[in-house]
C-alpha positions as CSV (number, residue, x, y, z in Angstrom):
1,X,0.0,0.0,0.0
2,X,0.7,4.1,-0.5
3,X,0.8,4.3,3.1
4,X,-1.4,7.4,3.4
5,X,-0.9,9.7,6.3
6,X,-4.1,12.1,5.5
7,X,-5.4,13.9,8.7
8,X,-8.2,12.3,10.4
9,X,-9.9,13.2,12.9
10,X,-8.3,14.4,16.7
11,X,-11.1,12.2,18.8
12,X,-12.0,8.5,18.2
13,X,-15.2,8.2,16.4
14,X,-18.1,6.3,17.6
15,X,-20.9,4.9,15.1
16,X,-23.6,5.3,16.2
17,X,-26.3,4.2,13.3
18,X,-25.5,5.9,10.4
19,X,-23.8,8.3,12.1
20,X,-20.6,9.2,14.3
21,X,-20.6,10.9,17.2
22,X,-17.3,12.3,18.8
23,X,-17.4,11.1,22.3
24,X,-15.2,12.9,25.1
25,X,-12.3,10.7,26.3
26,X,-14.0,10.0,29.6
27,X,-16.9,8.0,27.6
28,X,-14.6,5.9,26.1
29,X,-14.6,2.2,27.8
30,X,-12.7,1.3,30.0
31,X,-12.7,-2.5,32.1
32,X,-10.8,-4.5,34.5
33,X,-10.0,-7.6,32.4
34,X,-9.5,-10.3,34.9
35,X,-7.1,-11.8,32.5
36,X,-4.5,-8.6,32.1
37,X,-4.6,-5.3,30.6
38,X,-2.6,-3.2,27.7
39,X,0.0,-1.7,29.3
40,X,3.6,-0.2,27.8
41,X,6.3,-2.8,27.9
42,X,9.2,-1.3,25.9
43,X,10.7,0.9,23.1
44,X,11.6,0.6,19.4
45,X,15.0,2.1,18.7
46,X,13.2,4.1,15.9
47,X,9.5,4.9,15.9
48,X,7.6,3.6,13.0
49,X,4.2,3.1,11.4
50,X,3.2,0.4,9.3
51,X,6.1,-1.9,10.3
52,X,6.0,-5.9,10.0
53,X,6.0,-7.6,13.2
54,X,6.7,-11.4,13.2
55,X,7.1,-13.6,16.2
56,X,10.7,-15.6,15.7
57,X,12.4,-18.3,17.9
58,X,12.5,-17.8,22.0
59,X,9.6,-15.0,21.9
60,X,11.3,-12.4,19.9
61,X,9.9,-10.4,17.2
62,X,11.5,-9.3,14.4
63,X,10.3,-5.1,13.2
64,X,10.9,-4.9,10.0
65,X,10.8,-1.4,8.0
66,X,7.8,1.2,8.2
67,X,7.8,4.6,7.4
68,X,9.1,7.8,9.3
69,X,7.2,10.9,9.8
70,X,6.6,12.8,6.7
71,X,6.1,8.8,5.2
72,X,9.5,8.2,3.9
73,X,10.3,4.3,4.1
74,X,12.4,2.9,6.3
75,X,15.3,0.1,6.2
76,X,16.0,-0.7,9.4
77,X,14.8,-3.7,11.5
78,X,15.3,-4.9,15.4
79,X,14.8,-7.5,16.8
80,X,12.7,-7.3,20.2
81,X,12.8,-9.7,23.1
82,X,9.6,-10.2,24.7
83,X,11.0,-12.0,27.9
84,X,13.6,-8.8,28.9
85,X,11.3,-6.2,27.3
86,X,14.4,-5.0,25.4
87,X,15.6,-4.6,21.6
88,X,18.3,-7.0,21.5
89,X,19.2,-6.3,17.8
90,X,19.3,-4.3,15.3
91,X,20.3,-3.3,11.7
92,X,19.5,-2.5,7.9
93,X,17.8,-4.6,4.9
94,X,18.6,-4.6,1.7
95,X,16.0,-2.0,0.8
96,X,13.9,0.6,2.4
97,X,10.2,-0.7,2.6
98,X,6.8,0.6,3.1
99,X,3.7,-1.5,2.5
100,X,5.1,-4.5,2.2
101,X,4.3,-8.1,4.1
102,X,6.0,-10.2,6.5
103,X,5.3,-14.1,6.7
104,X,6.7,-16.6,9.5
105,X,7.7,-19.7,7.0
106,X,7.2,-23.2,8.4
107,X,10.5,-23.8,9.3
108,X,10.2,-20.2,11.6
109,X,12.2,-18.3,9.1
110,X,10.3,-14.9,7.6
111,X,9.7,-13.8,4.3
112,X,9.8,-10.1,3.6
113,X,8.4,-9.0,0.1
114,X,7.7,-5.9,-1.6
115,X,6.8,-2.8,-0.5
116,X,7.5,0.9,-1.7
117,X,10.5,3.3,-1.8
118,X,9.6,5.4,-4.5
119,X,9.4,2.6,-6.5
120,X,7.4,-1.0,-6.1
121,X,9.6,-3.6,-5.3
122,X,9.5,-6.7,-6.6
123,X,12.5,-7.9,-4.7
124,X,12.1,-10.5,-1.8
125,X,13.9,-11.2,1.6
126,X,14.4,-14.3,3.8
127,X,15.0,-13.3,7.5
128,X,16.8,-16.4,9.2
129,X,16.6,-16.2,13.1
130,X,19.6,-18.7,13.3
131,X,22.1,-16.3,11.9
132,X,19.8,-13.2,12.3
133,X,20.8,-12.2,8.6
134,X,18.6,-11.4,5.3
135,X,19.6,-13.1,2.0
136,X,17.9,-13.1,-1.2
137,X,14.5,-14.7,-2.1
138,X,14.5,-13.9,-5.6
139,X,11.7,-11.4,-7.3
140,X,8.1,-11.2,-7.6
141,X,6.9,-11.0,-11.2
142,X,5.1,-7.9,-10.0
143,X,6.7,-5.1,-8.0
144,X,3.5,-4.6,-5.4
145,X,2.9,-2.5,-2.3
146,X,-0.2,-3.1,-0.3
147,X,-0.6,-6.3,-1.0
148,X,-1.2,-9.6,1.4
149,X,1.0,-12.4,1.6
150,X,-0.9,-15.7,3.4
151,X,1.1,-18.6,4.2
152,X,-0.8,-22.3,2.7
153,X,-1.3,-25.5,3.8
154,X,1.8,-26.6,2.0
155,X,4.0,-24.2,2.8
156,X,3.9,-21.8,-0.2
157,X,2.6,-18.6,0.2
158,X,-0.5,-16.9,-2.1
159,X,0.4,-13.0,-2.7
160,X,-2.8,-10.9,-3.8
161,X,-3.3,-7.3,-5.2
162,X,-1.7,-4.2,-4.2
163,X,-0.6,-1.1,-6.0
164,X,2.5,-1.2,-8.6
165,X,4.4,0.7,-11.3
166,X,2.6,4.3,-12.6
167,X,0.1,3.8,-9.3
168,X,-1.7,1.1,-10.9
169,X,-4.4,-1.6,-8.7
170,X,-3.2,-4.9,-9.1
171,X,-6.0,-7.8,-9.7
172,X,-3.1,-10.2,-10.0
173,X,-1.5,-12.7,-7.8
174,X,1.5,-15.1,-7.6
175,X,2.6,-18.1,-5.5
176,X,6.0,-18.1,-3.3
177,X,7.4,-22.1,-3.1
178,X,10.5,-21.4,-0.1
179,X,12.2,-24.8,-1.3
180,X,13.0,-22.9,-4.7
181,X,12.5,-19.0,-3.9
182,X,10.7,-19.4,-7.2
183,X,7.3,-16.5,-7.6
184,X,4.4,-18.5,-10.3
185,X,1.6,-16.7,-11.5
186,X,-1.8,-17.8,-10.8
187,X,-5.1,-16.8,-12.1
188,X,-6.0,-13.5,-11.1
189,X,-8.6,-11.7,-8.9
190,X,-11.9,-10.5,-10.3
191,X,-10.7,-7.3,-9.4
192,X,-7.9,-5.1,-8.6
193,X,-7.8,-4.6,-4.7
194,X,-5.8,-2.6,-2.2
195,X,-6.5,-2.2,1.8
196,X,-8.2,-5.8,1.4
197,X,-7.8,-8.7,4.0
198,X,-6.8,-12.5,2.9
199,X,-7.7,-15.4,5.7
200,X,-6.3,-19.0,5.8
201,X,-9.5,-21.3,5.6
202,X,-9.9,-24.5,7.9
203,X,-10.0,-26.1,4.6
204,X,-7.0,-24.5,3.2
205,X,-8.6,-22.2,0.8
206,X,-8.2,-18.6,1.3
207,X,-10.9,-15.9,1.5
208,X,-10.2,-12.2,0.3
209,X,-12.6,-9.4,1.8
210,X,-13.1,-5.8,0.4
211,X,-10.7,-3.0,-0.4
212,X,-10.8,-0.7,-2.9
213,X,-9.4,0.3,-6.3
214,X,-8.5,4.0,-7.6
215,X,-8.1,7.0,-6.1
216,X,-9.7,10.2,-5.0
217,X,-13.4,10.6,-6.9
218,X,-12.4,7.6,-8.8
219,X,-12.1,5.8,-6.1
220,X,-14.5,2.2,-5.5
221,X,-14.6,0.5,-2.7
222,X,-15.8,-3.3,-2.5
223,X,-18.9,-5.7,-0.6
224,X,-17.7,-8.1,-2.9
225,X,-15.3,-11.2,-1.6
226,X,-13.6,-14.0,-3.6
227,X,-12.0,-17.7,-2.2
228,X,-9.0,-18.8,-3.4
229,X,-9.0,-22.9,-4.0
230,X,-4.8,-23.6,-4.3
231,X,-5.9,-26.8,-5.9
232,X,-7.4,-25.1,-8.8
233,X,-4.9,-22.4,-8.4
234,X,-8.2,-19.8,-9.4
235,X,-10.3,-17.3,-7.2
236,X,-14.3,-17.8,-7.5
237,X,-16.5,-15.5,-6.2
238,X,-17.6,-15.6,-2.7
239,X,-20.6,-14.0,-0.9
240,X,-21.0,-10.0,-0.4
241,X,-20.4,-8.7,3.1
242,X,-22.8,-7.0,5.1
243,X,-21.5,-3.5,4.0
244,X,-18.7,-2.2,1.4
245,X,-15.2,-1.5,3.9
246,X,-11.5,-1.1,3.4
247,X,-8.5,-0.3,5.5
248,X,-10.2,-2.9,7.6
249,X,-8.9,-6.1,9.5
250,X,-9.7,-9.8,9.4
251,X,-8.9,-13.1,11.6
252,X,-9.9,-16.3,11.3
253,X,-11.7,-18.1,14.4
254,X,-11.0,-21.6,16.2
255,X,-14.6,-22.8,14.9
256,X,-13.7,-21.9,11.3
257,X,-15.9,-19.0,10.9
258,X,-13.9,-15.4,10.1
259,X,-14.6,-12.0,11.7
260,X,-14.5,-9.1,9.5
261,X,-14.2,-5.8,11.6
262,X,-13.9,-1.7,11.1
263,X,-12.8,-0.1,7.7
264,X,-14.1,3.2,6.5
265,X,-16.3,4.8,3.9
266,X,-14.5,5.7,0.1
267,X,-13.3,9.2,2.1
268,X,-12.4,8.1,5.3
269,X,-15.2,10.2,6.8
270,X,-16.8,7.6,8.6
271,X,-15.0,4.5,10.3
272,X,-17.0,1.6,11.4
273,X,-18.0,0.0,14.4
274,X,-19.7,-2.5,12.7
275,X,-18.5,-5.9,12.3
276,X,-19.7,-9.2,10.6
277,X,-18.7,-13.2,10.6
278,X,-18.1,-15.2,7.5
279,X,-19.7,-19.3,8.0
280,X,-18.3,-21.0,5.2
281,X,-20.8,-23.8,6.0
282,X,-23.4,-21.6,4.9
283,X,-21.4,-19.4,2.6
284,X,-22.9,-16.2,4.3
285,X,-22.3,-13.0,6.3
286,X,-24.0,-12.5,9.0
287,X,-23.5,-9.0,11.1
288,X,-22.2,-9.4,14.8
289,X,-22.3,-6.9,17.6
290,X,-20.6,-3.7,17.0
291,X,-17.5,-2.6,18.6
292,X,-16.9,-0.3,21.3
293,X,-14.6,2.5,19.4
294,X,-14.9,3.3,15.6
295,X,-11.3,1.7,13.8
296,X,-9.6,1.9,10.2
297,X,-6.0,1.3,9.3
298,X,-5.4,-1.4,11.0
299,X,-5.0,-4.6,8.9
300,X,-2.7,-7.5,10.7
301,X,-3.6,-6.0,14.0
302,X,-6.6,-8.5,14.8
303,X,-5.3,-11.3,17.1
304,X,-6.6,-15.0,18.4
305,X,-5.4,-15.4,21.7
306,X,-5.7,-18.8,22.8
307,X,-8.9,-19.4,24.5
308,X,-10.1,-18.8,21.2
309,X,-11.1,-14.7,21.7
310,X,-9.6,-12.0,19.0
311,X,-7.6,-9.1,21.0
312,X,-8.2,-5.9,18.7
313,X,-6.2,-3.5,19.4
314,X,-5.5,-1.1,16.2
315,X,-6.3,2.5,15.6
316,X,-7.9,2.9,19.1
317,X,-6.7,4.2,22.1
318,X,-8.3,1.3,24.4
319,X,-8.1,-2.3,23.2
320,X,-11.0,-5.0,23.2
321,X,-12.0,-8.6,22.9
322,X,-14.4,-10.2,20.7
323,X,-16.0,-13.4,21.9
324,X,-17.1,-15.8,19.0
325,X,-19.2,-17.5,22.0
326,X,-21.3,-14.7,22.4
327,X,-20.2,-12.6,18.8
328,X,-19.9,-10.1,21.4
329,X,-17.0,-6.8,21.9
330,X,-15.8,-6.3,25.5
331,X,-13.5,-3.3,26.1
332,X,-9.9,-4.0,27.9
333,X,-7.9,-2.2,30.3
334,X,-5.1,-0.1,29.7
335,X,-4.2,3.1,27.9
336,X,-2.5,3.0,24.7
337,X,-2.6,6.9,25.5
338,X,-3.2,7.7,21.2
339,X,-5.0,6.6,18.5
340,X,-2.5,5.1,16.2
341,X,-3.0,4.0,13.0
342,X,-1.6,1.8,10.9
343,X,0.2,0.5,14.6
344,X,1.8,-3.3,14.3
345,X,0.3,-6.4,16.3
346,X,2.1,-10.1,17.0
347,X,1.1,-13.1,19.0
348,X,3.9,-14.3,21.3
349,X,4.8,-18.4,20.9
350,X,3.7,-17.8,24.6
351,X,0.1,-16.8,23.9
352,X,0.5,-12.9,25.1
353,X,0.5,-10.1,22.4
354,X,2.7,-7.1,21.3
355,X,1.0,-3.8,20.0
356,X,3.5,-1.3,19.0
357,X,4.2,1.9,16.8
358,X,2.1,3.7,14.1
359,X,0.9,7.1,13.9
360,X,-1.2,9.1,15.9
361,X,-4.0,12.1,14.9
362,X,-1.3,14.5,14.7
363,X,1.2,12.5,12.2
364,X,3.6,11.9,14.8
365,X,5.0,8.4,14.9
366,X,5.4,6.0,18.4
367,X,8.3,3.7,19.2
368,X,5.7,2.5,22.3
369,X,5.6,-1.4,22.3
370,X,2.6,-2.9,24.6
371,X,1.9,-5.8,25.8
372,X,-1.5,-7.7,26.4
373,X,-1.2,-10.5,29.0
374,X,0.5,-11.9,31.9
């Protein structure tokens, strides 16, 4: 993705129906979560927004890129321990990268690909946690920012959409096989899509929700989903959601259903509350309870924790937990203390979660990292 740093709003908005409502920060929620709260933990050596964060071996989590304020992309990484609360490494990649995706292979090294610099790169990485060095991956047949990279059954990994060269909205997608670091093109998309979500099925096909294509007044944003089947190596088309969203997050549940959650409207006016859950036994949406605090920008930050509940904690000041028992929101203690966008979420091998970076209302960029659970 063109990472896009346009002002929004200085006070979290609240949906309320159709419309929002500004709420003073005393109304926003605010629990005593028997099982832990949000609280600060740590600091990046360099504050970023819309950084990769991948869990690696002995609870450590590899940062990876961004961009600074002012949106420039970044080349450095660390590597934070979660067990000292301390960034225990730290260095350059190959390239500067903004918008691009991080994957946790199955043999626990990560995959780093695309992302933009001024240009779309087509070049990937391999982070190896054993010698804590990047080599080569070879090149996408595509240089793509914005786009999703989601790790299959068989240990390939399907890459969808994005933008590329001359600001163009990718429909295409490719397949990533680790034992060659060779990129093969598959069938593409029905449409071109940026700021969409792609979730692993139970079944090992992958569904794609939403996003948009185009800018400005041109710009479209989707209802419309599509599954990918890796044995046909083809997208058909799946269900409509509930309402059109981008810049909106996704995350599969233990019972196989997926929650869709927040986005916006085509001008960011209006973020969403709303949230709906995908049964791909029935192959329909059906809209859940609405969240406590309007969210947008915040793809990847949607977490299962392992009793089964999804920790959101993107673009809000105050975290919460969805419930697939009840489809239910309840709000989480802590302070976060801004609104960041386009922040960074991981789940630790040890079942607690990091939160950290992105940007807040006024553009200015955190190097906060917070923890959920004890």
């Amino acid at each position: 993705m063109m990472w896009n740093r346009r002002s929004v709003s200085v006070t979290t908005m609240i949906m309320v129906g159709a419309l929002a409502v500004a709420p003073t920060q005393s109304n926003l929620p605010v629990s005593t979560s028997p099982d832990g709260a949000i609280r600060l933990v740590g600091r990046m050596r360099v504050a970023r927004a819309a950084a990769t964060a991948t869990t690696i071996a002995g609870n450590r989590v590899l940062i990876a890129g961004g961009m600074r304020e002012g949106g420039d992309a970044l080349r450095e990484y660390e590597v934070f321990d979660a067990t000292t609360n301390r960034v225990v490494a730290s260095g350059e990649m190959d390239d500067s990268r903004s918008g691009h995706s991080a994957t946790r292979l199955s043999d626990g090294r990560v995959l780093i690909l695309g992302g933009y610099n001024g240009s779309y790169l087509k070049s990937a990485v391999i982070f190896d946690p054993r010698t804590s060095r990047f080599v080569p991956a070879g090149s996408m047949n595509v240089g793509r920012s914005g786009h999703t990279a989601t790790l299959l059954g068989d240990g390939t990994v399907l890459i969808t959409g994005g933008v590329g060269d001359g600001w163009s909205f990718l429909a295409s997608a490719e397949v990533y096989d680790p034992r060659t670091d060779k990129f093969t093109p598959v069938k593409s998309m029905s449409v071109a899509r940026e700021s969409h979500t792609a979730t692993l099925l139970r079944d090992g096909r992958v569904l794609i929700t939403g996003g948009h294509r185009d800018r400005r007044e041109n710009i479209v944003v989707y209802s419309s989903t599509e599954i990918y089947d890796p044995g046909e190596r083809q997208f058909r088309a799946g269900p409509m959601l509930t309402q059109s969203r981008h810049k909106h997050d996704a995350a599969a549940l233990a019972d196989g259903r997926v929650l869709v959650l927040g986005g916006s409207d085509p001008r960011d006016r209006t973020r969403f509350t709303s949230a709906e859950v995908f049964d791909p036994a029935a192959n329909r949406w059906s809209a859940v309870s609405r969240m406590r605090i309007a969210r947008y920008k915040l793809r990847d930050t949607a977490l299962r924790l392992r009793d089964g509940r999804i920790l959101i904690a993107g673009s809000g000041r105050f975290a919460e937990l969805f419930d697939p028992r009840t489809n239910a929101f309840t709000p989480v203690a802590g302070d976060i203390g801004q609104d960041y966008s386009f922040a960074s979420a991981v789940l630790l091998d040890d079942g607690r979660a990091l939160v950290l970076g992105g940007y807040d209302n006024s553009m200015r960029n955190s190097d906060g990292i917070w923890r959920f659970g004890e």
